[in-house]
C-alpha positions in Angstrom: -3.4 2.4 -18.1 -5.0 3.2 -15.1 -4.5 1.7 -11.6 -6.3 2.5 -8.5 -4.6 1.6 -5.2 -6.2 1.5 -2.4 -5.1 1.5 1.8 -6.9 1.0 4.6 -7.3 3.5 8.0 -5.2 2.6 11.1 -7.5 0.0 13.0 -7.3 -2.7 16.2 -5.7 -0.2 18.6 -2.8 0.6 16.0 -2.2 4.3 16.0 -0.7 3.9 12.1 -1.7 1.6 9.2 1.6 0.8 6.6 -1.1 -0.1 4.4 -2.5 3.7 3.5 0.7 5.2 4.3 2.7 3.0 1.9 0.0 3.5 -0.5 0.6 7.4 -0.2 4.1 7.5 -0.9 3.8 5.1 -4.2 5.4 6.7 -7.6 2.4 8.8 -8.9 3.4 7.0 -12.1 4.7 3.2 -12.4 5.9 1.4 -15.4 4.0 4.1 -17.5 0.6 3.6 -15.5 -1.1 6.2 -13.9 -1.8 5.6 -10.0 -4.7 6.8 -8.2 -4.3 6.4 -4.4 -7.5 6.1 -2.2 -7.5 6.1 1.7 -10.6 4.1 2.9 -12.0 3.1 5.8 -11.8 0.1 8.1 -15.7 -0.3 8.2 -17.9 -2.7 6.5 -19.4 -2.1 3.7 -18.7 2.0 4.2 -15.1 0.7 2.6 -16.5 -0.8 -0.6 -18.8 2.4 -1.2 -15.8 4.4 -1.2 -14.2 2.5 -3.8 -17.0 2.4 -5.9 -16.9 5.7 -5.9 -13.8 6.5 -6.8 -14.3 3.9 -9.4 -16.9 5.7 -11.0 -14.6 8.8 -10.8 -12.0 8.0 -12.3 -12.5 4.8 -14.2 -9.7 2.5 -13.5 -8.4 -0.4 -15.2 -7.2 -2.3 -12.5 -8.0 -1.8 -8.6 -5.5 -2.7 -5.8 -6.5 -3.0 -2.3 -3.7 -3.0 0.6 -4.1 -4.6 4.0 -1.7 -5.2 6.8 -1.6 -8.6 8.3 -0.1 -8.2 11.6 2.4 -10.8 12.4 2.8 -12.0 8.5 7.0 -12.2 7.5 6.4 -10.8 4.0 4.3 -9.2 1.3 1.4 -11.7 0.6 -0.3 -11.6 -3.1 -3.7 -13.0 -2.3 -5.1 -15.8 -4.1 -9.3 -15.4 -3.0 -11.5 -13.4 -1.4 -14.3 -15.8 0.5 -18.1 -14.4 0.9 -18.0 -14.2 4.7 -17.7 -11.8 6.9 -16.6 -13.3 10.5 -15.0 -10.6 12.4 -12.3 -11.4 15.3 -12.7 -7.7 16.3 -15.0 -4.9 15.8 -14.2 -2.9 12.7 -14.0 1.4 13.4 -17.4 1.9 13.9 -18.1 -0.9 16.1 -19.1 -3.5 13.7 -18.6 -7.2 14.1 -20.6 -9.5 12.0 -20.4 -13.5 12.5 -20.3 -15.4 9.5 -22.4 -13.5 7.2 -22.6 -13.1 3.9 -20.5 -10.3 2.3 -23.0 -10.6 -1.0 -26.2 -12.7 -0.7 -26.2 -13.4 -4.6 -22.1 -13.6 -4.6 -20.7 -16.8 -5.4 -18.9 -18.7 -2.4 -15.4 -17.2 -3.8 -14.0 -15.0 -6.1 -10.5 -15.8 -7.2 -8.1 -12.6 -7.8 -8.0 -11.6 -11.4 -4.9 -10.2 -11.3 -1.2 -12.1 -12.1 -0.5 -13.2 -9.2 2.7 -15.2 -9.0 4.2 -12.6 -11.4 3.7 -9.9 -9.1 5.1 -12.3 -6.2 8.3 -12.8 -8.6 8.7 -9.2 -9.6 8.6 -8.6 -5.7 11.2 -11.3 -4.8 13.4 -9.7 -7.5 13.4 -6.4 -5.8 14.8 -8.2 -2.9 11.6 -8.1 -1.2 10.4 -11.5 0.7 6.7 -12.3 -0.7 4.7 -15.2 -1.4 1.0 -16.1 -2.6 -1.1 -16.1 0.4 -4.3 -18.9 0.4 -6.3 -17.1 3.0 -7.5 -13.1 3.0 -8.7 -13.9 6.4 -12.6 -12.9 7.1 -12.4 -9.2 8.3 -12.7 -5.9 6.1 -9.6 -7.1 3.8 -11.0 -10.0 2.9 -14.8 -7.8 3.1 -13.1 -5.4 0.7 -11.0 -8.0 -1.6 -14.3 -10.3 -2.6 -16.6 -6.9 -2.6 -14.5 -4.8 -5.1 -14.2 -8.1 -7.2 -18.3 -8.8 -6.8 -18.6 -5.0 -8.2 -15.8 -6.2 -11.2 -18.1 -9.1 -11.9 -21.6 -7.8 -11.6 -21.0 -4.0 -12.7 -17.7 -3.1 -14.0 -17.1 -5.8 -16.4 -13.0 -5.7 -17.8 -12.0 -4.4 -15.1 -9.3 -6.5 -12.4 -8.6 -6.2 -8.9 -7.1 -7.9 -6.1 -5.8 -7.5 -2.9 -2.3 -7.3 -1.3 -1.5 -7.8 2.4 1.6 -6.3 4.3 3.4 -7.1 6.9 3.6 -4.3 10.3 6.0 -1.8 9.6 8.9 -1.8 11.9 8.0 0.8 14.5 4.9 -1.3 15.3 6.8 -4.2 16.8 8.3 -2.4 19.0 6.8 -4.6 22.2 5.8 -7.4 20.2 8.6 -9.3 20.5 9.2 -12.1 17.9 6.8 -10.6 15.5 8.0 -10.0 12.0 7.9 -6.3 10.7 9.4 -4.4 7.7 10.5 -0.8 7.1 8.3 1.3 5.1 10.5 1.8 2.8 10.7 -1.9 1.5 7.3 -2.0 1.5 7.2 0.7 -0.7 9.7 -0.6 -2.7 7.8 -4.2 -2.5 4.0 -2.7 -3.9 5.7 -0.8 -6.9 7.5 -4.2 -8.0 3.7 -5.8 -7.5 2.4 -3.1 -10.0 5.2 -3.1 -12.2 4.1 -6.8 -12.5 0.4 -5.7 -13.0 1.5 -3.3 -15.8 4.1 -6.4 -17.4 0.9 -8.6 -17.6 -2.1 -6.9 -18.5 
């Protein structure tokens, strides 16, 4: 088995991202799966290319994206990627669409295809706080959670993705004061259970 992951750029001001560099120190194998790690940009559309690329490089089974949700107290599974793209902030190359459609032909939704509450358990069981999260937002992790899963649908049939968002890592709240943060290193810890869970349940 095959399992690209996936980790966004730094972005909004932040001079580090836990999402890529969590995503670069994962096992190279987990639970007997090999895992491809990807850095990709936070840019419309430019991030989805990138994993379609890789896709048709390496030809995964299952494709992980990882986003950080400042301000979040855990590790949130997500539930559904919406097709709309309504952007608080400008992504890194200055884009900021207002509710537009990620996919004209794309359903209103996709739901994740991957096991969800199992990976939420496994994580929990690592001693890891994590929950299923309702809401991907409407900027690029949200952009990149229904897009890869529009390419699944429309493209890559068999294939499963979905996306996981992390909390800041603990150097970035230093001087944001009561905002929740976690060391890299149980975030880490928290993405491997989530795969080991995605390996368990395939």
């Amino acid at each position: 088995m095959k399992i690209l992951v996936t980790g966004f750029d730094p972005f909004g001001g932040e001079k580090v991202n836990p999402a890529i560099k969590s995503v670069k120190l994962l096992p190279d194998t987990i639970a007997g799966a090999e895992i491809v790690k990807l850095e990709i940009p936070t840019v419309i559309y430019k991030s989805i290319n990138k994993i379609e690329a890789k896709i048709q490089e390496v030809n995964p089974d299952v494709i992980i994206s990882v986003g950080q949700a400042g301000g979040r107290p855990d590790i949130t599974v997500e539930r559904i990627g919406i097709n709309c793209d309504d952007c608080r902030i400008p992504d890194n190359e200055g884009n900021q669409p207002v509710d537009q459609k990620n996919f004209a032909d794309g359903p209103d939704a996709y739901f994740s295809s991957l096991p969800i509450k199992a990976m939420v358990q496994k994580i929990q069981e690592a001693g890891i706080p994590a929950s299923v999260s309702d809401s991907a937002g409407t900027f690029i992790c949200n952009h990149v959670m229904y897009g890869v899963r529009y390419l699944c649908e429309h493209k890559y049939p068999g294939k499963k993705s979905g996306f996981i968002h992390i909390p800041y890592m603990t150097s970035q709240a230093v001087g944001k004061r009561n905002t929740c943060s976690m060391s890299l290193n149980e975030i880490v810890k928290g993405l491997t259970a989530a795969i080991e869970a995605v390996v368990e349940n395939n």
